[in-house]
C-alpha distance (Angstrom), angle and dihedral (degrees) to the residues before:
residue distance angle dihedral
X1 . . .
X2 4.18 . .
X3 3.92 88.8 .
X4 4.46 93.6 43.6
X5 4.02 85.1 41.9
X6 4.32 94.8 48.2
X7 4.25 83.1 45.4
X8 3.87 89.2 47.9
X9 4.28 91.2 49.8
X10 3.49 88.4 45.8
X11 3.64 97.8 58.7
X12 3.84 96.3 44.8
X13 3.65 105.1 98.5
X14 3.57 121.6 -85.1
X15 3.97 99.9 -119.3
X16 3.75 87.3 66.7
X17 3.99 96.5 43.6
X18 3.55 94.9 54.6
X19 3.99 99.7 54.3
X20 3.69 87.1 51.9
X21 3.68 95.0 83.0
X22 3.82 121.8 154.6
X23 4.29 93.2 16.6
X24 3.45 115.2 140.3
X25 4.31 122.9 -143.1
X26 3.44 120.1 -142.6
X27 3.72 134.2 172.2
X28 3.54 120.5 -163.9
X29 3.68 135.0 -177.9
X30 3.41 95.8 -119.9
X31 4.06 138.9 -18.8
X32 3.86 120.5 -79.5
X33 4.15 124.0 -104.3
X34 3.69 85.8 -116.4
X35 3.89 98.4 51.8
X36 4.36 84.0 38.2
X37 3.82 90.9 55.6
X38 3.99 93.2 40.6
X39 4.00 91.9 52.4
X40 3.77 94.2 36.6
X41 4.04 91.5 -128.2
X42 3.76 107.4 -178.6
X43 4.03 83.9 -154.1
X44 4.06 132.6 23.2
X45 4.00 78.5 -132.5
X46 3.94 81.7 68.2
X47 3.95 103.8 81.7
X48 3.91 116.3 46.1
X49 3.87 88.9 -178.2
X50 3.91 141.4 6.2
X51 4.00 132.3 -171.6
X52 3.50 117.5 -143.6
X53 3.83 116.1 -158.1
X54 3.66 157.9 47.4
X55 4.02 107.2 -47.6
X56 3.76 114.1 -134.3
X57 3.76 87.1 -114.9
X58 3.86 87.2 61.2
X59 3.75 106.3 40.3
X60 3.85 125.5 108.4
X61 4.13 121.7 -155.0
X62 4.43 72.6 -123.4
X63 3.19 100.7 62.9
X64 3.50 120.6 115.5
X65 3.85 110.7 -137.8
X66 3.23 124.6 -136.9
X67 3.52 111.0 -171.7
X68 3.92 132.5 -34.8
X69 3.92 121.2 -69.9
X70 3.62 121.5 -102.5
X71 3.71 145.8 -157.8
X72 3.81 121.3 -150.8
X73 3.98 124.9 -157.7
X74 3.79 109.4 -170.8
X75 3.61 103.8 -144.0
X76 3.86 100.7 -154.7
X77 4.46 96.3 49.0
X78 3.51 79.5 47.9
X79 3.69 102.2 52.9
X80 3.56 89.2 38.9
X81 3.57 99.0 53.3
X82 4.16 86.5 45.2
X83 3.92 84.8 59.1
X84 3.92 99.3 49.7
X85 3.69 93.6 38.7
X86 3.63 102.2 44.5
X87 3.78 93.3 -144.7
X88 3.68 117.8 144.4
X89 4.08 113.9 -88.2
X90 3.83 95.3 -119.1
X91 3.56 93.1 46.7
X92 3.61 94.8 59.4
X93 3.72 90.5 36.0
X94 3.77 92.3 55.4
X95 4.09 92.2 44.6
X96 3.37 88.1 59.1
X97 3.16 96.7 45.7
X98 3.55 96.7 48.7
X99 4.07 97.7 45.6
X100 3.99 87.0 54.1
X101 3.69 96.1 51.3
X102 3.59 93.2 50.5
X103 3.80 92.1 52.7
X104 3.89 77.0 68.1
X105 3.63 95.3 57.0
X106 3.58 91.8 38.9
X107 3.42 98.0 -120.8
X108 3.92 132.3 165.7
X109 3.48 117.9 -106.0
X110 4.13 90.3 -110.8
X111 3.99 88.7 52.7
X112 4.16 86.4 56.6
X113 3.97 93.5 48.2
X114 3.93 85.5 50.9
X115 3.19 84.9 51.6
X116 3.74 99.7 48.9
X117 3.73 94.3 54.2
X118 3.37 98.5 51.2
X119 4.52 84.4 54.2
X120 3.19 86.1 54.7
């Protein structure tokens, strides 16, 4: 999943890597209880990938960081999704991808499919 999700960032275009700075990548097996309760999943299989942070949209030069943002891929909602879809792996890797990065820009969810076909 590391080595599909590093292929996936490399092919998103360079204007949006950049900007990204101090983001952290993390894939986890599955989401945690507290992040389940807070987004009222009915299943862990639910969420194939969260971002945690301030988007650029909604930071102020005044506020006080407390750590870097980060995007989460759960491995397992992923695979299973992969396996009852039928899509190709990287696709839904790179999707993912894509949708949580642009939570970090703040963009609309028809900016991040523009932005999805032109990874492609």
């Amino acid at each position: 999943m590391e080595i599909i999700a590093a292929a996936a960032f490399e092919r998103i275009p360079q204007e949006l890597r950049e900007p990204l700075g101090n983001i952290l990548f993390r894939i986890e097996e599955f989401p945690d209880e507290e992040t389940e309760a807070e987004m009222e999943l009915e299943s862990p299989f639910d969420l194939l990938g969260l971002y945690r942070g301030v988007s650029l949209t909604r930071q102020s030069l005044f506020d006080v960081r407390t750590g870097p943002d980060v995007i989460f891929l759960y491995r397992r909602p992923i695979l299973d999704y992969w396996c009852e879809t039928g899509q190709d792996l990287v696709i839904v890797v790179r999707h993912v991808l894509i949708h949580e990065i642009g939570h970090h820009f703040g963009f609309s969810d028809e900016d991040m499919e523009r932005i999805e076909k032109d990874a492609g």
